[in-house]
N, C-alpha and C positions, 0 to 999 in steps of 0.2 A: 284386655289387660292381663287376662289368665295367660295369654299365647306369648307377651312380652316376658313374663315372669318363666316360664317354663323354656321359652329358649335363651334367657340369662342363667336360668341353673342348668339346662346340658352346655352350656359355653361353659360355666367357670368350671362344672364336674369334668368335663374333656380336658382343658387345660390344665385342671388337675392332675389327672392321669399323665397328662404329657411328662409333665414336672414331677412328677412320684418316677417316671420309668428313667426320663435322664439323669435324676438322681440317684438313681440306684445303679445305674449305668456306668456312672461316673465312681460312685463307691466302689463298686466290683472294679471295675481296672485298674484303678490305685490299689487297692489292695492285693487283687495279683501280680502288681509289677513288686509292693513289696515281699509278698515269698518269693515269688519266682528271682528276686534278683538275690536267695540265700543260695539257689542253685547255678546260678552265671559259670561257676567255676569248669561246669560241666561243659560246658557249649561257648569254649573261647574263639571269640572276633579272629578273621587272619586281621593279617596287617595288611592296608590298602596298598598295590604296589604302585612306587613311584613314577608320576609321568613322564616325565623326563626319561626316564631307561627304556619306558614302554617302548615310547616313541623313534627311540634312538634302535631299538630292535626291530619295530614293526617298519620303517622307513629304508627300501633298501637305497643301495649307495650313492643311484643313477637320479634318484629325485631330491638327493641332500643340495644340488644347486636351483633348486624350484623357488623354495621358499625365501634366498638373496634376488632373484629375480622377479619375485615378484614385489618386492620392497622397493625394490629401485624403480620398477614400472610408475608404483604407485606413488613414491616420491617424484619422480618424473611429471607424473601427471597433475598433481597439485602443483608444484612448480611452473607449469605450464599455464594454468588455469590463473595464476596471481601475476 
């Protein structure tokens, strides 16, 4: 009975601790998101660039017929298939 009793109190004292650390864990990162976000002004975001431009730049001119061709492929093939 002594051995049940003694590993129900290192269970609840462990679990204890678990919940004492992620609490504290959780505290500290809210509170440094709010100083740090008096500072944001310092360290501004780009602005994500558009994909649509990306694309239209990265893609040179020779494969601009790739992607009509392979719609029709693929229409084609369903079509076939019904």
């Amino acid at each position: 009975m002594q051995a049940l009793y003694v590993g129900l109190l290192l269970t609840v004292l462990g679990m204890g601790a678990v919940f004492a650390f992620l609490a504290l864990m959780v505290w500290s990162v809210e509170l440094s998101a709010k100083v740090l976000a008096r500072f944001a002004y310092l360290m501004p975001e780009k602005e994500a660039p558009r994909r649509k431009q990306e694309a239209r730049k990265a893609a040179p001119a020779g494969q601009a017929a790739v992607v009509p061709a392979i719609v029709a492929a693929v229409h084609r093939h369903i079509s076939e298939k019904s």
